[in-house]
Chimera marker file (.cmm) of the C-alpha trace (Angstrom):
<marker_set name="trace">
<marker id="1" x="62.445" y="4.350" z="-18.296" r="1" g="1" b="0" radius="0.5"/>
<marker id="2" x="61.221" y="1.183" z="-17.020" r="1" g="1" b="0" radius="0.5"/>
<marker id="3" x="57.778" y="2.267" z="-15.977" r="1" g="1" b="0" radius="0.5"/>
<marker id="4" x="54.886" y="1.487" z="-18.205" r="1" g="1" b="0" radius="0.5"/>
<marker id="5" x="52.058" y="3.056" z="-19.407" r="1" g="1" b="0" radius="0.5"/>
<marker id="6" x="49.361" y="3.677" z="-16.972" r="1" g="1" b="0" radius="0.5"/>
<marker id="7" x="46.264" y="3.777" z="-19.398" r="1" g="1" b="0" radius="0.5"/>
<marker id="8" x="44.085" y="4.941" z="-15.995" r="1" g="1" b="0" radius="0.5"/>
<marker id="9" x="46.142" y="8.674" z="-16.297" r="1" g="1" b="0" radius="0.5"/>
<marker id="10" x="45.428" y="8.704" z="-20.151" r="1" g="1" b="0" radius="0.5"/>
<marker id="11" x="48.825" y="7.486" z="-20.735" r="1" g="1" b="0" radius="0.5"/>
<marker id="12" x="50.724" y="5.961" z="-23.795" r="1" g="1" b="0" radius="0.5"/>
<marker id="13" x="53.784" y="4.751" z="-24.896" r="1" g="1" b="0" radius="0.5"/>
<marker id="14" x="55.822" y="4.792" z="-27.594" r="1" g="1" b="0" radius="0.5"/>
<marker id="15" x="59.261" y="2.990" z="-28.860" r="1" g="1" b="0" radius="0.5"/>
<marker id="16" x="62.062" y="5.157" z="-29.425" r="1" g="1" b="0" radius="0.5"/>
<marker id="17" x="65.245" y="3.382" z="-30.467" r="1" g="1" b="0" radius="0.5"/>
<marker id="18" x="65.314" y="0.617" z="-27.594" r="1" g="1" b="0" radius="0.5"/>
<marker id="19" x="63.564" y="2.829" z="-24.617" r="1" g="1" b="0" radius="0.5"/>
<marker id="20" x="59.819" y="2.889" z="-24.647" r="1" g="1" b="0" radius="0.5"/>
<marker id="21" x="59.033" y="6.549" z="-23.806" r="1" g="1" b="0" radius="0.5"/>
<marker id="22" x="55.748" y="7.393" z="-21.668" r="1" g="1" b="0" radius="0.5"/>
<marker id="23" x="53.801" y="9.993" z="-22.838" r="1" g="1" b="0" radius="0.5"/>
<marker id="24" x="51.165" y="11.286" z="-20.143" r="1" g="1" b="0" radius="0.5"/>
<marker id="25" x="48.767" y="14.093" z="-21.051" r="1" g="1" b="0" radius="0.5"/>
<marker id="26" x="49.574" y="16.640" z="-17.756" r="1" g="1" b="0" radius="0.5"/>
<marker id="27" x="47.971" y="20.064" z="-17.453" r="1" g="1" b="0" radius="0.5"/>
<marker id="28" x="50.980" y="21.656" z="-18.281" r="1" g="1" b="0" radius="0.5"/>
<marker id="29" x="51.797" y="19.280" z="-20.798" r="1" g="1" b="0" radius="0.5"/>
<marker id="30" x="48.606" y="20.491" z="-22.702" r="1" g="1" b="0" radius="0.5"/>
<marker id="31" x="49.164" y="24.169" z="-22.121" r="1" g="1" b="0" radius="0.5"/>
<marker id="32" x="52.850" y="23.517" z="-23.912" r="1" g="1" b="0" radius="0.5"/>
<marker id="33" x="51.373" y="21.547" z="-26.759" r="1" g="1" b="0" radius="0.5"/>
<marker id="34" x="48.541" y="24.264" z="-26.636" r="1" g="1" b="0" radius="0.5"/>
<marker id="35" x="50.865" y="27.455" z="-26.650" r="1" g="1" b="0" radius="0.5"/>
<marker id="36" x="52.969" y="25.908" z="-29.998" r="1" g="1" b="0" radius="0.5"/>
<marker id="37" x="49.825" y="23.951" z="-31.754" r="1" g="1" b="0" radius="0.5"/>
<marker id="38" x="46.801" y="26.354" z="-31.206" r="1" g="1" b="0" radius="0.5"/>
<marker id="39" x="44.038" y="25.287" z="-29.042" r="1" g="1" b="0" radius="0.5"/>
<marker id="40" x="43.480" y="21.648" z="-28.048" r="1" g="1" b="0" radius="0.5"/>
<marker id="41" x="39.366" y="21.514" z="-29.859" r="1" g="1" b="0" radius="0.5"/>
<marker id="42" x="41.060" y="22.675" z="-32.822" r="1" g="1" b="0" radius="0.5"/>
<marker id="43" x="43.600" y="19.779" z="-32.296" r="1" g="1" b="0" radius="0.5"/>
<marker id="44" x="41.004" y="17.048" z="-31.880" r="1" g="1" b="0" radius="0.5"/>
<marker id="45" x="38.629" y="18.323" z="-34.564" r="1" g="1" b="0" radius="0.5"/>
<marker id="46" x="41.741" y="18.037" z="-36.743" r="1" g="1" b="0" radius="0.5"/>
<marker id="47" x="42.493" y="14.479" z="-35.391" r="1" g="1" b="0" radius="0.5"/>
<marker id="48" x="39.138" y="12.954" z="-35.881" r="1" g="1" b="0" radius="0.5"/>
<marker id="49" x="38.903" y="14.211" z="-39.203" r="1" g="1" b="0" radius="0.5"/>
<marker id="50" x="42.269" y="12.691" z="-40.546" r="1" g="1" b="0" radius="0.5"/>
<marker id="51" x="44.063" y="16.493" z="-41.183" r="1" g="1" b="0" radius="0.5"/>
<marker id="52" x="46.458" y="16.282" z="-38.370" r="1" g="1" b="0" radius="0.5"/>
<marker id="53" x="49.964" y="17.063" z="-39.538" r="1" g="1" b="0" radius="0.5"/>
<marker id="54" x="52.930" y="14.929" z="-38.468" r="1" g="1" b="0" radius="0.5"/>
<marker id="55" x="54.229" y="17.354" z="-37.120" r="1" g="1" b="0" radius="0.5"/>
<marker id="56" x="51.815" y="18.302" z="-34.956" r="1" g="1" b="0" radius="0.5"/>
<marker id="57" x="51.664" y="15.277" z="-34.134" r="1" g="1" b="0" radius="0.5"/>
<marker id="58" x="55.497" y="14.786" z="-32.829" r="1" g="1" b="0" radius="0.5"/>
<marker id="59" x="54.822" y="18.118" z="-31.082" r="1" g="1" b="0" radius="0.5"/>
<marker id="60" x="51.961" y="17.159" z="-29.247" r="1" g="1" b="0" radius="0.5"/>
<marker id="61" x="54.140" y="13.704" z="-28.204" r="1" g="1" b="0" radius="0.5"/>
<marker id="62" x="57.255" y="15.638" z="-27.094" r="1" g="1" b="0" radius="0.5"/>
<marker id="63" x="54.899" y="18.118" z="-24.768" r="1" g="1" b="0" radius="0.5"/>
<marker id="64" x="53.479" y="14.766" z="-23.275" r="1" g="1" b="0" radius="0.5"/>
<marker id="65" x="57.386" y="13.416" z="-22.768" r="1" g="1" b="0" radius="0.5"/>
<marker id="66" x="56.573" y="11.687" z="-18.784" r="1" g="1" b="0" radius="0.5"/>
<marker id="67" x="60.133" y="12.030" z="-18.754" r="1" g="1" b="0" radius="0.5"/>
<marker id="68" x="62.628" y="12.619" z="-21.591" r="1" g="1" b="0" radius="0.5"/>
<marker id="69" x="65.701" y="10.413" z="-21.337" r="1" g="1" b="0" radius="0.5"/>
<marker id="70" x="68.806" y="11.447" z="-22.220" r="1" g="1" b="0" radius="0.5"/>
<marker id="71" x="69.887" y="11.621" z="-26.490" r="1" g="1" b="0" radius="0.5"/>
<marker id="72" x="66.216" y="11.418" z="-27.106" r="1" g="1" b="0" radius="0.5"/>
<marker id="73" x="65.738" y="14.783" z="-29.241" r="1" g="1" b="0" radius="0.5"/>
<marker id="74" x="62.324" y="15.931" z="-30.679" r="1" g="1" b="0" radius="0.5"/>
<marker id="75" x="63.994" y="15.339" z="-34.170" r="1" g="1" b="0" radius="0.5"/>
<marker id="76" x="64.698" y="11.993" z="-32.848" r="1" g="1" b="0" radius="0.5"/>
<marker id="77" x="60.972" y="11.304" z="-31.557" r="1" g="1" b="0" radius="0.5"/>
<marker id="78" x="59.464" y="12.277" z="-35.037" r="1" g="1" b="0" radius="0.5"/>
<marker id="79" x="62.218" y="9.960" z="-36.966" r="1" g="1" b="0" radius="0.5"/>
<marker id="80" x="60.639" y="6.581" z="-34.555" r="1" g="1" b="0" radius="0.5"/>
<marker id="81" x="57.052" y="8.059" z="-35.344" r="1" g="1" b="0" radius="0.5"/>
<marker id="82" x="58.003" y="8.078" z="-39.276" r="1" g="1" b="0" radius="0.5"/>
<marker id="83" x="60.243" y="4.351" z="-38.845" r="1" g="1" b="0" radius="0.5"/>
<marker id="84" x="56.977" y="2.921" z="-36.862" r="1" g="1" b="0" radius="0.5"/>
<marker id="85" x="54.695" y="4.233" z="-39.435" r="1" g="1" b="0" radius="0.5"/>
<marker id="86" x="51.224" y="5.790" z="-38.788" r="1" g="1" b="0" radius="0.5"/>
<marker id="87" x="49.434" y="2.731" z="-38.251" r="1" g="1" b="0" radius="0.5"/>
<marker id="88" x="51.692" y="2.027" z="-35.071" r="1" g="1" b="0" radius="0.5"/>
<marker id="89" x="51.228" y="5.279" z="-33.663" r="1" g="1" b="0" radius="0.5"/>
<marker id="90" x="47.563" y="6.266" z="-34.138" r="1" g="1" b="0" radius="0.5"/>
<marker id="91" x="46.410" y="4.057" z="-31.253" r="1" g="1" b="0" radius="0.5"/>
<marker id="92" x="49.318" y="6.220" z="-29.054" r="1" g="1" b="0" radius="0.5"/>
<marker id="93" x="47.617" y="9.526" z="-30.906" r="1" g="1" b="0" radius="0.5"/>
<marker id="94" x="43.631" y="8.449" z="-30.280" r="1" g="1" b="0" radius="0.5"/>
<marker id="95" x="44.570" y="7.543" z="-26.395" r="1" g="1" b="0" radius="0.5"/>
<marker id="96" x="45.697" y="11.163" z="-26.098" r="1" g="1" b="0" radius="0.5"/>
<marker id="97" x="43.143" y="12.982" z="-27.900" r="1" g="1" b="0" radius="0.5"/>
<marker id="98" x="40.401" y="10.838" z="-26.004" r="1" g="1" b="0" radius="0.5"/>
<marker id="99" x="42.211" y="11.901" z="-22.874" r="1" g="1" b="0" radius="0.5"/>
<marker id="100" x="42.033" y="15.613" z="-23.957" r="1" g="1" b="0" radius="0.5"/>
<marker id="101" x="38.713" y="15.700" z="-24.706" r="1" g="1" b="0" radius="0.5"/>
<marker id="102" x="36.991" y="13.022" z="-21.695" r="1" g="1" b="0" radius="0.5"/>
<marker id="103" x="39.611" y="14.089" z="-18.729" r="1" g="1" b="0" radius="0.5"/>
<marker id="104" x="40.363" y="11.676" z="-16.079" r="1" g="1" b="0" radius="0.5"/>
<link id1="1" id2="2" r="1" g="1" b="0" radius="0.2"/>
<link id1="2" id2="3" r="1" g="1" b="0" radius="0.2"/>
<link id1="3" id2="4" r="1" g="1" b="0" radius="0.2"/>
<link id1="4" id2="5" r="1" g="1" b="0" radius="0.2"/>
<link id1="5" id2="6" r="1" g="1" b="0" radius="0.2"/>
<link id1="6" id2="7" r="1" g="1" b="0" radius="0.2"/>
<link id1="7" id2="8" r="1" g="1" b="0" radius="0.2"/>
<link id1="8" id2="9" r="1" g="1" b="0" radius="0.2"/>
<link id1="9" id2="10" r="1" g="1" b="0" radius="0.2"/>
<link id1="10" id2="11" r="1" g="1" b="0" radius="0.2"/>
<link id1="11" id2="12" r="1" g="1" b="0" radius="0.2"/>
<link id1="12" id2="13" r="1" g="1" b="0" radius="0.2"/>
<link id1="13" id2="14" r="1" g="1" b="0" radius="0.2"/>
<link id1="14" id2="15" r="1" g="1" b="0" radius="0.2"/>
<link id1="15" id2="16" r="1" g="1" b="0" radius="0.2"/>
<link id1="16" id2="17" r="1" g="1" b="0" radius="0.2"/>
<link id1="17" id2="18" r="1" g="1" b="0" radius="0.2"/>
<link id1="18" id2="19" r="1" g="1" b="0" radius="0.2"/>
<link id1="19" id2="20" r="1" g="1" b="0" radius="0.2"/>
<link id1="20" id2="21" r="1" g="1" b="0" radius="0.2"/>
<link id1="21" id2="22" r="1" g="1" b="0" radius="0.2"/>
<link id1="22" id2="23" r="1" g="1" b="0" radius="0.2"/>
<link id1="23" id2="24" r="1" g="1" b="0" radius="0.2"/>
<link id1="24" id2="25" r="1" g="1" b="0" radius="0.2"/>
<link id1="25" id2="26" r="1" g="1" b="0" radius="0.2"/>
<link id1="26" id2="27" r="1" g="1" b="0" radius="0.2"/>
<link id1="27" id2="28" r="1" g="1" b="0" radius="0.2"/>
<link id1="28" id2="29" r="1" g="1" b="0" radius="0.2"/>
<link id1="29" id2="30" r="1" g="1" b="0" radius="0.2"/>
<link id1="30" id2="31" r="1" g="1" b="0" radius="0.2"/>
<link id1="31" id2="32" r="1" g="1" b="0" radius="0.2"/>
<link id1="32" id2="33" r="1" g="1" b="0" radius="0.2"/>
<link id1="33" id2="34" r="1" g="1" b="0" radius="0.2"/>
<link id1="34" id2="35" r="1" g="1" b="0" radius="0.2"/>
<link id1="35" id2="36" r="1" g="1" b="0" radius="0.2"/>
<link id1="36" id2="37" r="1" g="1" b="0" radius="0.2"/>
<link id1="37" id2="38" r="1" g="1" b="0" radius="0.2"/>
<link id1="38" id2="39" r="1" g="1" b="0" radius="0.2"/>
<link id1="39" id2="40" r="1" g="1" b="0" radius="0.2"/>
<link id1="40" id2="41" r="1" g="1" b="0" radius="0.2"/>
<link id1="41" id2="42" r="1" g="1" b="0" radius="0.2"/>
<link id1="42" id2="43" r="1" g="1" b="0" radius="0.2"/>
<link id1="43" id2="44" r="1" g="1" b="0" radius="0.2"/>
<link id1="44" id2="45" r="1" g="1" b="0" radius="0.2"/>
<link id1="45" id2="46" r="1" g="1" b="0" radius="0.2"/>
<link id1="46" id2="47" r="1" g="1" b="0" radius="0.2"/>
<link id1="47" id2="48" r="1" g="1" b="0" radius="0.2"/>
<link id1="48" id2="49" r="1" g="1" b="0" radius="0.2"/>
<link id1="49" id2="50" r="1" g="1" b="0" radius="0.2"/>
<link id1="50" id2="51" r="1" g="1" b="0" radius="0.2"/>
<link id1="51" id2="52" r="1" g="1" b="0" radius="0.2"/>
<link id1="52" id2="53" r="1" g="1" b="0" radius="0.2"/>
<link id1="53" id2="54" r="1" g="1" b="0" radius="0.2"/>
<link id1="54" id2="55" r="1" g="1" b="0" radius="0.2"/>
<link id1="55" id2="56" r="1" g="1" b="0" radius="0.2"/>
<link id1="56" id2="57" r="1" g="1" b="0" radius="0.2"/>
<link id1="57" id2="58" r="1" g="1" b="0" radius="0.2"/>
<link id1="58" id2="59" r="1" g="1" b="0" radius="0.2"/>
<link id1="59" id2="60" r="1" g="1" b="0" radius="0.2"/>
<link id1="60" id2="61" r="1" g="1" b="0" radius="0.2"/>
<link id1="61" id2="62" r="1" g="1" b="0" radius="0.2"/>
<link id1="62" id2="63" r="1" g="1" b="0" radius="0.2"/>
<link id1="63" id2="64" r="1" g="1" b="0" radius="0.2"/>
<link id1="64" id2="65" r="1" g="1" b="0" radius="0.2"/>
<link id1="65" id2="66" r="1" g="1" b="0" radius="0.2"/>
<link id1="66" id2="67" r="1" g="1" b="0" radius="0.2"/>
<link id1="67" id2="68" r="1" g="1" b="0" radius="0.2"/>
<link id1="68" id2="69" r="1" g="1" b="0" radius="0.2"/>
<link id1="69" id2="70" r="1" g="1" b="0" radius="0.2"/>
<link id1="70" id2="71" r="1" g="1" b="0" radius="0.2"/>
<link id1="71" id2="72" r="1" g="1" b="0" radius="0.2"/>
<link id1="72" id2="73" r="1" g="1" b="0" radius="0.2"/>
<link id1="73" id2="74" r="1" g="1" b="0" radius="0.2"/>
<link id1="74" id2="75" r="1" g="1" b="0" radius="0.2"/>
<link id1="75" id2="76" r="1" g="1" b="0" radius="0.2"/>
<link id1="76" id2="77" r="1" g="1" b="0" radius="0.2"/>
<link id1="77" id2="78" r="1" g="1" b="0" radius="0.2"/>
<link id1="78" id2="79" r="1" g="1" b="0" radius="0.2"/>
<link id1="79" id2="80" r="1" g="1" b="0" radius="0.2"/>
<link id1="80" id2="81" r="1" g="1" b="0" radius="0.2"/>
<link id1="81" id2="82" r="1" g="1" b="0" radius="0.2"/>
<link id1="82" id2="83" r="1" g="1" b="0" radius="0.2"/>
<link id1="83" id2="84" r="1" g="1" b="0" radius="0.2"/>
<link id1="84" id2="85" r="1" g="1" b="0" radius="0.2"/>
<link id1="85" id2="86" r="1" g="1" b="0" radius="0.2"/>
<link id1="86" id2="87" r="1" g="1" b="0" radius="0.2"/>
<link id1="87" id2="88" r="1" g="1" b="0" radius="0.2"/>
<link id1="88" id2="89" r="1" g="1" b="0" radius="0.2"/>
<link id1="89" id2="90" r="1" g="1" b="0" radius="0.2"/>
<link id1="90" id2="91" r="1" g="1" b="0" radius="0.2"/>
<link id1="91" id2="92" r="1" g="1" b="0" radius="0.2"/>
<link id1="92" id2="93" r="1" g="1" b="0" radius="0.2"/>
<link id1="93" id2="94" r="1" g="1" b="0" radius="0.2"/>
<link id1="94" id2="95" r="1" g="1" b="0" radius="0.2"/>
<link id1="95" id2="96" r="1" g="1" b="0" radius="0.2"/>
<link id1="96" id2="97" r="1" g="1" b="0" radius="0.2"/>
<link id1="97" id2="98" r="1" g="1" b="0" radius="0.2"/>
<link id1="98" id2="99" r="1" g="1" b="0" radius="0.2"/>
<link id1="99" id2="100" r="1" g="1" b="0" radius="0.2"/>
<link id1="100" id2="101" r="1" g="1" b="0" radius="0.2"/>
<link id1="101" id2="102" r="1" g="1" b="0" radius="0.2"/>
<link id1="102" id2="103" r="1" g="1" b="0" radius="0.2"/>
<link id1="103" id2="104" r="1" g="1" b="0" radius="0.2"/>
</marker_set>
């Protein structure tokens, strides 16, 4: 994936293995993340407050996958979240949620 980030569409990146993985916050990339992780407010509210699960977390960055490349599993995505460590990926997590909640 040799595109990068276009911060303009909301979009983030994130290192997995050698590939840096764009994560873009679609419409039907929310309604996914929505459908498994309960409504996106709820989401945020959790965010902003510091009660946002890892696991949410991973799920809301494999529902924002721009493209997925091949051997890159969820499991895998939430073992580079854990090897980066939170302070990596809360910039990545705070693009997304500001995207949810100001639009383009």
């Amino acid at each position: 994936m040799g595109d990068l980030a276009n911060p303009v569409r909301g979009e983030g990146a994130l290192r997995v293995g050698g590939e840096m993985l764009v994560l873009r916050p679609s419409f039907a990339a929310l309604v996914a993340a929505e459908s498994e992780l309960g409504p996106l407010f709820a989401l945020v509210e959790r965010g902003a407050e510091g009660r946002l699960g890892i696991g949410e977390m991973v799920g809301l960055f494999w529902h924002c996958l721009r493209e997925c490349p091949e051997g890159v599993t969820r499991e895998r995505l939430g073992e580079a979240v854990v090897e980066a460590g939170l302070a990596a990926v809360t910039p990545v997590l705070r693009g997304l949620l500001r995207q949810i909640l100001a639009g383009k």
